[in-house]
C-alpha positions, 0 to 999 in steps of 0.5 A, a space after each residue: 095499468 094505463 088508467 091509473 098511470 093517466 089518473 096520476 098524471 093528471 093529479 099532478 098538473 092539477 097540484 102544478 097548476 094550482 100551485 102557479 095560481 097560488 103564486 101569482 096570487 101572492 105576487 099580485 098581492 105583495 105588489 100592492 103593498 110591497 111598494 107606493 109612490 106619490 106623484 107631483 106636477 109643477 103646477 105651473 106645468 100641469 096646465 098651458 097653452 099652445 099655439 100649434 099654427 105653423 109649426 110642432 110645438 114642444 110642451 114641456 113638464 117637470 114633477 117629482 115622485 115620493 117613493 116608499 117599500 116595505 121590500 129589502 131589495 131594490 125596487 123598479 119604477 117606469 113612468 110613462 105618457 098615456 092617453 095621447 097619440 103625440 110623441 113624448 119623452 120622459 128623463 128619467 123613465 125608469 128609476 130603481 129604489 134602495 131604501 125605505 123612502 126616497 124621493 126623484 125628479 123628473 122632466 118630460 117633453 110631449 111634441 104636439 103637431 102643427 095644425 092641432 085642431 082648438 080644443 082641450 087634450 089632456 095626457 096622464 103622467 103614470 108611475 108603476 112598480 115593475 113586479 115580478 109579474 108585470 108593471 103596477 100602477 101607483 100613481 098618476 097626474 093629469 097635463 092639460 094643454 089648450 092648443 089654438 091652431 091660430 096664432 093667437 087667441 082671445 077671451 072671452 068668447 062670449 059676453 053680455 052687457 046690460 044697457 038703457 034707451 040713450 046709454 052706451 054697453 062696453 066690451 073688453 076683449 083681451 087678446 095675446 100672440 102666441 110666443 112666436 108669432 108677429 103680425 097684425 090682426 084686424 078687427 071689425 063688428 058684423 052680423 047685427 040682429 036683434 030679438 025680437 026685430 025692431 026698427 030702430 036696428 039700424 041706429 045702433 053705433 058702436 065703437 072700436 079702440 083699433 080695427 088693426 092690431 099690431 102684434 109682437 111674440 108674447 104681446 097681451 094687449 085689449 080690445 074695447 068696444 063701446 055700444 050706443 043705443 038709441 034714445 028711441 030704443 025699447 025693449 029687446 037683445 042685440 045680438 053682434 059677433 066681432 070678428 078677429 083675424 090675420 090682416 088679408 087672410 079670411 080663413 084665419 080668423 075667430 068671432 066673439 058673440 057678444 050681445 046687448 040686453 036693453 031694458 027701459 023706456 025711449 027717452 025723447 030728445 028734449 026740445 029745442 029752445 025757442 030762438 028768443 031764450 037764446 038771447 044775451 039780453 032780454 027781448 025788451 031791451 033788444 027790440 028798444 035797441 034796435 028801434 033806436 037804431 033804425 031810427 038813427 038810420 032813418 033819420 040819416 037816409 032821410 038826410 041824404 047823407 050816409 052816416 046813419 047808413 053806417 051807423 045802423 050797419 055798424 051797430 047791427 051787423 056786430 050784434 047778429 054776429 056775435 049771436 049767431 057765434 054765441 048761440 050754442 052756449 046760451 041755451 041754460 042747460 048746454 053751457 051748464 054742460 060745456 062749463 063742467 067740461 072746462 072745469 073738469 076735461 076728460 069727463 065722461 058722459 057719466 061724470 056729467 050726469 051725475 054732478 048735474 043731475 040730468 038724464 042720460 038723454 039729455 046730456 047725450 043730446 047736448 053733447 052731441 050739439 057741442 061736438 057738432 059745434 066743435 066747442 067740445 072733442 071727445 076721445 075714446 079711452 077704453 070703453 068710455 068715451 071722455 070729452 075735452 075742451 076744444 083748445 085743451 091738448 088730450 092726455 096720452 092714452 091710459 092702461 085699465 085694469 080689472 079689480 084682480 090686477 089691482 089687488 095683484 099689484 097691491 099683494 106684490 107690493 106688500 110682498 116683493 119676491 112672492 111666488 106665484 102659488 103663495 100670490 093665488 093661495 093669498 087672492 083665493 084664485 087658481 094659479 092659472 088665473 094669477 099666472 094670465 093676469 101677472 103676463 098682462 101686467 108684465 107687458 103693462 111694465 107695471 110687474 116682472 117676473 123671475 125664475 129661481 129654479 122652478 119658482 117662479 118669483 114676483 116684483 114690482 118694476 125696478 125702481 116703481 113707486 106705486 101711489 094709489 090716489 083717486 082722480 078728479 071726477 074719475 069716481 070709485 070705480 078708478 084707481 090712478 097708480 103713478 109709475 116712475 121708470 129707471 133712471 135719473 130725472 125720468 117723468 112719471 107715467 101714470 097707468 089707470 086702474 078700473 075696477 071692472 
């Protein structure tokens, strides 16, 4: 009797437990169709920046999620932060559905700790449907988030540039302070090398802008450096890091690696001018005049009297005078030089060359005689260096902007109040790209920037008159935009483009 009792017993757990499978099966499979939801970040949101130096720093980010069921009943959601051990909150984190299609939104925040080592964390935002056999998941986006356990940051990191024997290599670094952070940081070239090794290493000059930064919460402002090789110079690649750090503190500061491809042949300085083609006058007529001259003083020394004496000094010692002062322009090619520099300040090394059709070694070499003369001064503006007459006053420093800012300004222009993902969909850029490039001209004052809600609105500054004109000899590549601030009789202020 047992053994039939113990065969039913069995048989019956058997139907329990397949009859359980059954309907977890069915659970599961209603689960994938019974509910769906699509999920959308802000894009605005979905990718920043953060400076985690001295403190946490709260991210925040905001979406919304279209929901559709096939169910009658009402229908449970749970969103959720995944894949980082930060703390985060989520406002709603649970949502209930009653009809066939709805839609919410939401904001979350994700506290990232001070100290964050650099580099890119990434965080997925998860909606699931709370089924009667668990959490399923329908939907997720990914939050991306560049922390810089410094202050500040730079880019880029690396760079190159291509230069000849005699020519100049530039270099753009922008930098930007985090949001809260004031100070000043320093900035200095170090650890030259190059491959293979050469002699003329230690000829190499550079350049920098500024070596001391003085830095505001949110500032974005640039770094320029400017190489010069020697005329001497062959085949090779320079190699150098400038470094950016907290003014006094070693430990926290970043390097850029940047280097110089160099390609070409040496340009040997040209040769200095034989003393008599320096000469106002032609030789002939100098040596007649002054042989008349010592004649005249002759004639009056042998008279006991001291008027030849004087005479020959008087007409003598004026001529050498004005020789020795006049000798640096008389050279044909120089004064050539120094006479476009007059008709045209602020030319660059470039801008000569070209008009007069010389070699880069040579307006180099002459340049460098009219500043040692001090007939010339030149001053540095960006990665060019530009030269100005000595009595001339040097025009206040210029902004220079890339080809995409340029082309912003135009598009903001054209279409005051465009959101900043309408302004990226128009340049074919990302919106990161647009949202960095729009904050440098915010602190250019040349665009702002409002919010309407979560859109983020784009203008031109209030009451800019943008005029495109191209500026003597600033060539293509320059685009001059005069700005004309708030308020009544206020001067214009001219803001440079270049194209780079």
């Amino acid at each position: 009797m047992r053994r039939p009792l113990a065969s039913a017993a069995l048989a019956l757990v058997g139907l329990f437990l397949a009859a359980s499978l059954g309907a977890t099966l069915c659970s599961a499979e209603d689960a994938a169709s019974g509910v769906s939801a699509k999920m959308t970040l802000e894009p605005s949101t979905a990718g920043q920046t953060v400076f985690a130096f001295e403190d946490d720093i709260v991210v925040t980010f905001h979406g919304s999620v279209d929901v559709s069921k096939q169910s009658v009943g009402r229908e449970t959601l749970k969103l959720s932060v995944l894949g980082t051990p930060w703390e985060w909150q989520i406002t709603p984190d649970s949502y209930t559905v009653t009809i066939a299609t709805e839609g919410f939104d939401f904001q979350g925040t994700i506290r990232v700790p001070a100290g964050t080592s650099d580099d890119v964390y990434e965080a997925q935002i998860e909606v699931a449907w709370l089924s009667i056999d668990g959490l399923v998941r329908l939907d997720a986006e990914t939050i991306s988030l560049t922390v810089h356990d410094l202050p500040f940051a730079f880019m880029p990191d690396t760079g190159m540039a291509h230069a000849r024997p005699g020519g100049t290599a530039a270099f753009d670094v922008v930098v930007y302070s985090s949001p809260t952070w004031s100070g000043n940081l320093e900035c200095h070239v170090s650890d030259v090398s190059s491959v293979p090794e050469v002699p003329w290493l230690g000829s190499v000059e550079w350049f920098l802008n500024a070596t001391i930064l003085e830095m505001v919460p949110g500032e974005v402002t640039a770094i320029s450096l400017e190489v010069v090789v020697p005329t001497n110079a062959t085949d090779a690649r320079l190699h150098f890091i400038l470094w950016i750090g907290i003014e006094g503190h070693d430990l926290f500061s970043r390097g850029a690696l940047l280097s110089v491809d160099i390609k070409g042949v040496p340009i040997a300085p040209p040769p200095e001018p034989a003393w008599w083609e320096n000469l106002p006058v032609s030789p002939w007529l100098l040596l007649t005049i002054v042989g008349l001259s010592l004649a005249v003083g002759l004639v009056g020394l042998l008279g006991g009297t001291e008027v030849g004496l004087l005479s020959l000094l008087w007409f003598l010692l004026p001529l050498f005078t004005r020789l020795r002062h006049r000798e640096v322009l008389n050279q044909f090619t120089r004064g050539e030089i120094y006479g476009f520099i007059k008709a045209n300040p602020g030319a660059s090394l470039t801008a000569v060359r070209e008009n007069l059709g010389l070699s880069n070694g040579v307006v180099a070499y002459h340049l460098r005689v009219l500043l040692r003369e001090e007939y010339v001064v030149a001053h540095r503006e960006g990665g060019y260096k530009r030269f100005y007459p000595r009595d001339m006053q040097v025009p206040r420093k210029r902004v220079h902007f890339t080809r995409l800012q340029v082309d912003i300004v135009d598009k903001v222009r054209r279409h005051p109040g465009i959101g900043q993902s309408e302004l990226a969909a128009m340049l074919s850029e990302s919106k990161q790209v647009v949202s960095y490039n729009l904050k440098v001209l915010v602190a250019a004052g040349v665009a702002r920037v409002e919010r309407e809600g979560s859109k983020a609105r784009c203008y031109l500054v209030d009451g800019a008159s943008i005029l495109a004109e191209e500026e003597a000899g600033a060539g293509p590549e320059e685009e001059a935009v005069e700005v004309e601030p708030e308020g009544a009789g206020s001067a214009p202020s001219r803001v440079t483009m270049r194209w780079q």
